[in-house]
C-alpha positions in Angstrom: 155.4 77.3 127.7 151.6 76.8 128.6 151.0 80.4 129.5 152.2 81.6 126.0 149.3 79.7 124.2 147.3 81.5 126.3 148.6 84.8 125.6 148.9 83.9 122.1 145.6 82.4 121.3 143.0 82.8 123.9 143.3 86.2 124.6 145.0 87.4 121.8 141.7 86.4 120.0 139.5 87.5 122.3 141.1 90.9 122.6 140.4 91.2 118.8 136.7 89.8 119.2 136.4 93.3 121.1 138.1 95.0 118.9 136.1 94.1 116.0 132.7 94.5 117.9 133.8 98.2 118.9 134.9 98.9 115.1 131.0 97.5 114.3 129.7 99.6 117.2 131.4 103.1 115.8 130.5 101.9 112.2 126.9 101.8 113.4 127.2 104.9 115.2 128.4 106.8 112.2 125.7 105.1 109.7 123.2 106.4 112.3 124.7 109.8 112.6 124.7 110.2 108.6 121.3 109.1 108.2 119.8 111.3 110.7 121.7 114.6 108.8 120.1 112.7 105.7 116.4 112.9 106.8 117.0 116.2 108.2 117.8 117.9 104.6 114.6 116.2 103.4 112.7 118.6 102.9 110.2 117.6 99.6 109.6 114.3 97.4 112.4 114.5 95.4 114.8 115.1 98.1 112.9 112.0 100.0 113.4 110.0 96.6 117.0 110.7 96.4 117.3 109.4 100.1 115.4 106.1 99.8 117.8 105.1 97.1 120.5 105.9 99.1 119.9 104.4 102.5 119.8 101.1 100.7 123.8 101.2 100.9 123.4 100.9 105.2 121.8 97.5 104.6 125.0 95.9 105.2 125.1 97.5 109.2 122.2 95.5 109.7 118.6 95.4 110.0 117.9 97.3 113.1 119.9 100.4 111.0 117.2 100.1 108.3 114.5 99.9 111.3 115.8 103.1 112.1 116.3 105.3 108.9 112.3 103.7 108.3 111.1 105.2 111.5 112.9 108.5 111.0 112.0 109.1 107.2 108.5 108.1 108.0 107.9 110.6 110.5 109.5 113.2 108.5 107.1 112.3 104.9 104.9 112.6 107.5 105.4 115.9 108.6 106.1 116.8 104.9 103.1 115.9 104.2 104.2 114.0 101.1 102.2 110.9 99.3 103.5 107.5 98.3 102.5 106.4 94.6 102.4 102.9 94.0 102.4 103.4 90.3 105.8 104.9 90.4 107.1 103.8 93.0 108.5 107.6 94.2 107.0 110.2 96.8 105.1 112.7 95.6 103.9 116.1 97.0 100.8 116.4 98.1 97.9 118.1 96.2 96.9 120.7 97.5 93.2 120.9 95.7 
């Protein structure tokens, strides 16, 4: 009777609420996890190049992802050393004159 529509509905759809937010949560996990070995293998501007264009596919985790992979690529072009041109779009190395 009554107690089955709970089961059923109620909690049957709140247990796959949780589910769904814990699928999201490892999803997130793993996109954060990839990204970081991605910055890691940076190591000039062309391999800083190759990994802006393809970070853009982690968009669809969300924005705070994005935060992240900016804050970790920029400290590492930091580090690198490397230079932004706005002409091209693209990293460069830096000139060493």
């Amino acid at each position: 009777g009554e107690n089955d529509f709970l089961a059923k509905n109620v909690i049957a759809r709140f247990n796959a609420s949780v589910n769904a937010k814990l699928t999201q949560q490892a999803e997130f996990n793993k996109a954060k996890q990839e990204i970081s070995e991605g910055v890691e293998q940076i190591t000039d501007a062309q391999s800083a190049n190759v990994f802006i264009k393809g970070v853009k596919d982690y968009a669809k985790h969300g924005n705070s992802i994005i935060i992240f992979a900016r804050n970790l690529f920029s400290q590492k072009v930091k580090a690198l050393g490397l230079v932004y041109n706005n002409e091209t779009k693209e990293y460069e190395n830096a000139k060493n004159d």
